[in-house]
C-alpha positions in Angstrom: -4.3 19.4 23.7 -2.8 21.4 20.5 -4.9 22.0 17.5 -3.7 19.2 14.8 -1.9 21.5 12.2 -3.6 20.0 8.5 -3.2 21.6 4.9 -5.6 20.8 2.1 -4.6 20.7 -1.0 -7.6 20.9 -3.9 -10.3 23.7 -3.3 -13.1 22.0 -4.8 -16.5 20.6 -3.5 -14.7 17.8 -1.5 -11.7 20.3 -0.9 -13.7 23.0 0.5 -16.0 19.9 2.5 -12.6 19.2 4.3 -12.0 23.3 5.1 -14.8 23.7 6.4 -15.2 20.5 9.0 -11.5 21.7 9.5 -12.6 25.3 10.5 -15.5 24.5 12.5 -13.8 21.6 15.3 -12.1 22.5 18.5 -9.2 20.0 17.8 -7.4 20.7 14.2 -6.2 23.6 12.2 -6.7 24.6 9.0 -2.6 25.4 8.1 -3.1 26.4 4.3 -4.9 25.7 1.3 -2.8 25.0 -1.9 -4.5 24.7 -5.3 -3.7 27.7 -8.5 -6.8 28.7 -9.0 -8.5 31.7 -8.4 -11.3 30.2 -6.4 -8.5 29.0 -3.7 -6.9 32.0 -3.3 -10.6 33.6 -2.2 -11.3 30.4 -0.1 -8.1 30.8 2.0 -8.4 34.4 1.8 -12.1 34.0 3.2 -10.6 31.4 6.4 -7.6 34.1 7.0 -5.2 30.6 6.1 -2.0 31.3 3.6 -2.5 30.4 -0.5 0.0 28.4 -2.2 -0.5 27.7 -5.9 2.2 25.4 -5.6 1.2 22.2 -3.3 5.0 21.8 -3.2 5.2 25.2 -1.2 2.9 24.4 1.4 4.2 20.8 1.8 7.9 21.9 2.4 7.1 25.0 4.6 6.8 22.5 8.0 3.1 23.8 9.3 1.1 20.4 8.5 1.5 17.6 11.1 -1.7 16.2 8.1 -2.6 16.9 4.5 -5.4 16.3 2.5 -5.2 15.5 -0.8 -8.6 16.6 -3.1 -7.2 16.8 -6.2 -8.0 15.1 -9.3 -6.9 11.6 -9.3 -3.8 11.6 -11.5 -2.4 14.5 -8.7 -2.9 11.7 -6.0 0.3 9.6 -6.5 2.6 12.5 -6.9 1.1 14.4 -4.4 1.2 11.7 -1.7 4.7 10.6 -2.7 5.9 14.4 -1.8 3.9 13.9 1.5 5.6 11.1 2.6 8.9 12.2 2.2 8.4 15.1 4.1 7.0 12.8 6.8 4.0 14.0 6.7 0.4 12.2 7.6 -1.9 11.6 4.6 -5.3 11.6 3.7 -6.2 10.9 0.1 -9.4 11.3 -1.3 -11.1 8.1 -3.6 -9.9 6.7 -5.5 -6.7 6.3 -3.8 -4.6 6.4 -6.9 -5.7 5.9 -10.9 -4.4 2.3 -11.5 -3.8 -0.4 -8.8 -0.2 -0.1 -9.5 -0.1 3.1 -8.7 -1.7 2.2 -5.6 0.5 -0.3 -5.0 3.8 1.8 -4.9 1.6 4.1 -2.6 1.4 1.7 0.1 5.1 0.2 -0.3 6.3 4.0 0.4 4.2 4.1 3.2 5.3 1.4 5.0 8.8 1.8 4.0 8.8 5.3 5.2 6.7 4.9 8.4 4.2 7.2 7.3 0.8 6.9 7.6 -1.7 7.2 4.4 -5.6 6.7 5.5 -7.8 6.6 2.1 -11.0 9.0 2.4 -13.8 6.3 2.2 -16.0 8.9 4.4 -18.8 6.4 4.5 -16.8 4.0 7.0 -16.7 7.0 9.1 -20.4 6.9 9.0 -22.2 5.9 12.9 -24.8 3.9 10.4 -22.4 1.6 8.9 -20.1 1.6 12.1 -23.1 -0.6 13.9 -24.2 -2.4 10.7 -20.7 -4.2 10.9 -20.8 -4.8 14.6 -24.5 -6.2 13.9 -23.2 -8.9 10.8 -19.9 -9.4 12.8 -21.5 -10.2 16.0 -23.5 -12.9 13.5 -27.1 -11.8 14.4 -28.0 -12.6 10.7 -26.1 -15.9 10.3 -25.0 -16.4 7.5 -25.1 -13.7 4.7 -26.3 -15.5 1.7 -27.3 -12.0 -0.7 -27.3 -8.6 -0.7 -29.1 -5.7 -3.0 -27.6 -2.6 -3.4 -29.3 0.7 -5.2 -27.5 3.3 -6.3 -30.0 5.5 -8.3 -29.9 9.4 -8.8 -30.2 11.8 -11.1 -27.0 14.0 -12.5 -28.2 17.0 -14.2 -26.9 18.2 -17.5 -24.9 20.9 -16.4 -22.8 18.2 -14.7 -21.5 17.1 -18.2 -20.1 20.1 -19.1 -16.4 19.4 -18.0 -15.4 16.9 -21.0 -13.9 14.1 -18.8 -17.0 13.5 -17.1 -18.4 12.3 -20.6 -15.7 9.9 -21.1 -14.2 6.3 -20.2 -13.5 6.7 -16.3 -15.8 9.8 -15.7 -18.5 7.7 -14.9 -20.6 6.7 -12.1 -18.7 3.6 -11.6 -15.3 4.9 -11.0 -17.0 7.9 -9.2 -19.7 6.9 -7.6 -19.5 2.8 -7.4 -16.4 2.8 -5.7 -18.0 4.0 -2.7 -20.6 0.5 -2.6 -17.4 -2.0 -3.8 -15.9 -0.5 -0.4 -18.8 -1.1 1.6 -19.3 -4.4 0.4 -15.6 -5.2 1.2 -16.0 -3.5 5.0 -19.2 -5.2 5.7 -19.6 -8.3 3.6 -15.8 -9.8 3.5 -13.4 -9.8 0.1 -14.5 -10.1 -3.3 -14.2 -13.3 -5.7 -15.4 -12.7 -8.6 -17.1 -9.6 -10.7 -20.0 -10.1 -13.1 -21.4 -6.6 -14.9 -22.6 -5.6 -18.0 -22.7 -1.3 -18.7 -25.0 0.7 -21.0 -25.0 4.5 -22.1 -28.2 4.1 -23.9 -29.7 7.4 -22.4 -27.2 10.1 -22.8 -24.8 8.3 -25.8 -21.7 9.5 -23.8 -18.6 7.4 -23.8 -19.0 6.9 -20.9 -21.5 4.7 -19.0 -24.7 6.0 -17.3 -25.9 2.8 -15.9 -24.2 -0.6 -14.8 -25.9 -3.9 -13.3 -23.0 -5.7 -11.2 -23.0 -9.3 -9.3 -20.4 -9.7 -7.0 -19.8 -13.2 -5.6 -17.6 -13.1 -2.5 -15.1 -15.3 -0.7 -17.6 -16.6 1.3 -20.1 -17.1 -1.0 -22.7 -14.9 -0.3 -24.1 -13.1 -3.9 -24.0 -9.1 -4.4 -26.1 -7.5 -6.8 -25.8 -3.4 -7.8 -28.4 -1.7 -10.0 -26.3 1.6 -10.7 -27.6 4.6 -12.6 -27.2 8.2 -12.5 -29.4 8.8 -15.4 -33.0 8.2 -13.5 -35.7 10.0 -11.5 -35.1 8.6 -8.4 -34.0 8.4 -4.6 -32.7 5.2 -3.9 -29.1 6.7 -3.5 -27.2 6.8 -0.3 -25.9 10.1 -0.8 -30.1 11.0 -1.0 -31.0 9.1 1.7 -28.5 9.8 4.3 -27.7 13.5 3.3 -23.9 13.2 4.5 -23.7 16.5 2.6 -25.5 19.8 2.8 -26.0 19.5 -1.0 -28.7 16.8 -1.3 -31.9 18.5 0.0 -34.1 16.4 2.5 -36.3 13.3 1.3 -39.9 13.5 2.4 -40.0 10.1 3.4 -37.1 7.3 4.7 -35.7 5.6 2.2 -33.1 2.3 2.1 -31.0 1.5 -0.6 -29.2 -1.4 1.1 -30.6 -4.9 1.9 -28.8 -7.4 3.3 -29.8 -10.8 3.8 -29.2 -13.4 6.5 -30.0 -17.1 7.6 -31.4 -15.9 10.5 -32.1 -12.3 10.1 -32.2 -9.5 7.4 -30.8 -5.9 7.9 -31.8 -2.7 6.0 -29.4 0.4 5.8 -29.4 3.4 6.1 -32.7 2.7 8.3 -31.2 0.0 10.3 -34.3 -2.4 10.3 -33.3 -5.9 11.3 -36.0 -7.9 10.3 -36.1 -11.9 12.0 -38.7 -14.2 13.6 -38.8 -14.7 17.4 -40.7 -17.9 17.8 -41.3 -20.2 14.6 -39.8 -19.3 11.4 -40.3 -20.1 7.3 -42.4 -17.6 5.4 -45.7 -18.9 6.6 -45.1 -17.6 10.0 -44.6 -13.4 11.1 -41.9 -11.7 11.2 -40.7 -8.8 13.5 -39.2 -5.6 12.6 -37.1 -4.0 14.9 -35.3 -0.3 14.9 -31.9 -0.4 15.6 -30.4 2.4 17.7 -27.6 4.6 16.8 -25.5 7.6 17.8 -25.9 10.6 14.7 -22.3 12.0 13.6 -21.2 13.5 10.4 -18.8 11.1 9.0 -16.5 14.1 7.8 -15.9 15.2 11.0 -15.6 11.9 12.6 -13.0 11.0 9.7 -11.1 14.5 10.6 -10.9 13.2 14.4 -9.7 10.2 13.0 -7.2 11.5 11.0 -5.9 13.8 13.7 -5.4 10.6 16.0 -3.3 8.6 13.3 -1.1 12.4 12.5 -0.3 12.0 16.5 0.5 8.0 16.2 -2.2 7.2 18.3 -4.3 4.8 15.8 -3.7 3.1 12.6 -6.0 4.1 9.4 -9.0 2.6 9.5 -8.4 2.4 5.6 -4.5 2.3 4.3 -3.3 2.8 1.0 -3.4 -1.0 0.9 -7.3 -1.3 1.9 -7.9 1.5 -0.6 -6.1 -0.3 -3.7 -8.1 -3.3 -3.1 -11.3 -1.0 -3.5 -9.9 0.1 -6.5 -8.8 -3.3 -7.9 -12.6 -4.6 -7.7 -14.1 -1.5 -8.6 -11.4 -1.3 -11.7 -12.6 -5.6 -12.2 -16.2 -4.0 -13.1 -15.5 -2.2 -15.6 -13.3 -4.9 -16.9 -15.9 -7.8 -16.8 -18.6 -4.8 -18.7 -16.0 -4.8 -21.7 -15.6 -7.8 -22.1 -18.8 -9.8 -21.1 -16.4 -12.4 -19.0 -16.4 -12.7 -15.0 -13.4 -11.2 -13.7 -12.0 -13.1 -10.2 -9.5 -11.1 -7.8 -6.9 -12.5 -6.6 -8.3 -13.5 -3.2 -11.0 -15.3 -5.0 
């Protein structure tokens, strides 16, 4: 079978993340990398792929059956849009688009074009979470009555040198939050309401630093998010799995999500489903077994992915539609931290 033919456009971390996954499979192409900067013209140089500092260039020049878009958000829309209308296959990074409206008009030209958009939530991609929802679909836990999610790390002060990151949507609920609203909404069902209150007590930014969040969903079951990127600590996803080269190794496993059952418990990323086997109530033991599950890098599995929806032969696993319902809720949390009220959804 022919290479899949795929130009990224956006040359930073996430951008060169894609090139290089790109580069290194036996079934896609790297076509061109568009993005001004100096920094892309050396990355495609480096790959031996054309530069275009206009994304417009690469886009009309008929090479990419796929593009990915790694651009700064407000570059997503238009980007896309221009995609679309040359019938090509998209894959936006998160957040799909800025406002929900936005993302809205994303998915209606989608559909009305025929063209597919998949939304880069890499994490669904993930083997891990891939058997934690056939473990709580197949209703090994019962009924899922809570769930605790930490999402603790340290960003380092060089970080804060771009001035956007220090104000009102630079923070680590737009950026980082986003990616645990999705998971919720993949593994635990839709969201009802949103209950959060924010603080930047430690670095006096604009922005937040740290969130607490309750999420109550549509069937009932409780959410709760402590969410910091202003601590000394490991109890991060992107620590404990290591889906990227960057985060170095931890010297011990470590679980960030816990999720609760009538008749069984599950812990992620360690996959530890914890139930009793003969009596139950807290008086009596409780086993602890290890679930099994193929390794994969999600990147790579997410390029396969996209490939097969470029060729027509799957649907997204997350569309433009998907995506802006991640962004609605994660949007709703910031929302309910202004204004101290619970925020409900529409499918609440």
């Amino acid at each position: 079978m022919a290479k899949t033919a795929i130009g990224v456009i956006g040359a930073g971390v996430i951008g060169r993340t894609h090139c290089d996954r790109i580069v290194s499979s036996d079934f896609a192409s790297l076509a061109g990398i568009a993005d001004p900067s100096p920094e892309a013209a050396e990355l495609a140089r480096r790959h031996g792929v054309p530069h275009f500092a206009d994304y417009r260039h690469l886009l009309d020049g008929g090479v990419c059956a796929a593009v990915i878009v790694a651009t700064p958000n407000d570059l997503h829309l238009p980007i896309a849009l221009n995609a679309i209308a040359n019938g090509i296959t998209v894959l936006v990074e998160k957040p799909v688009t800025t406002t929900v409206a936005e993302g809205e008009a994303l998915a209606k030209a989608s559909a009305q074009a025929d063209v597919p958009v998949l939304v880069g939530h890499h994490r669904r991609h993930n083997p891990i979470i891939r058997r934690a929802r056939d473990v709580i679909r197949s209703g090994a836990l019962g009924r899922i009555t809570s769930a605790t999610i930490l999402y603790t790390f340290l960003k380092p002060c060089a970080y804060f040198d771009l001035a956007w990151r220090r104000r009102p949507g630079g923070g680590p609920v737009l950026i980082n939050l986003i990616h645990e609203i999705d998971l919720v909404r993949h593994l635990l069902g839709e969201i009802a309401s949103v209950h959060a209150i924010g603080s930047n007590a430690v670095r006096g930014f604009e922005v937040e630093d740290t969130a607490a969040v309750v999420l109550r969903l549509v069937a009932g079951g409780l959410v709760t998010i402590s969410l910091s990127d202003a601590v000394a600590a490991p109890w991060s996803w992107d620590l404990a799995v290591q889906e990227s080269a960057l985060y170095p190794p931890q010297p011990t496993a470590v679980n960030t999500h816990f999720i609760s059952g009538t008749v069984a418990s599950l812990t992620l990323p360690t996959l530890e489903l914890w139930s009793y086997k003969g009596a139950v109530g807290w008086f009596e033991p409780m086993t602890r077994e290890k679930l099994a599950v193929d390794t994969g890098d999600p990147y790579s599995i997410q390029l396969h992915h996209l490939c097969a929806v470029a060729r027509r032969e799957a649907a997204p696993l997350i569309t433009a539609t998907d995506g802006t319902e991640t962004l609605r809720a994660t949007l709703a949390v910031l929302d309910a931290a202004r204004s101290g009220a619970s925020v409900t959804l529409n499918n609440g």
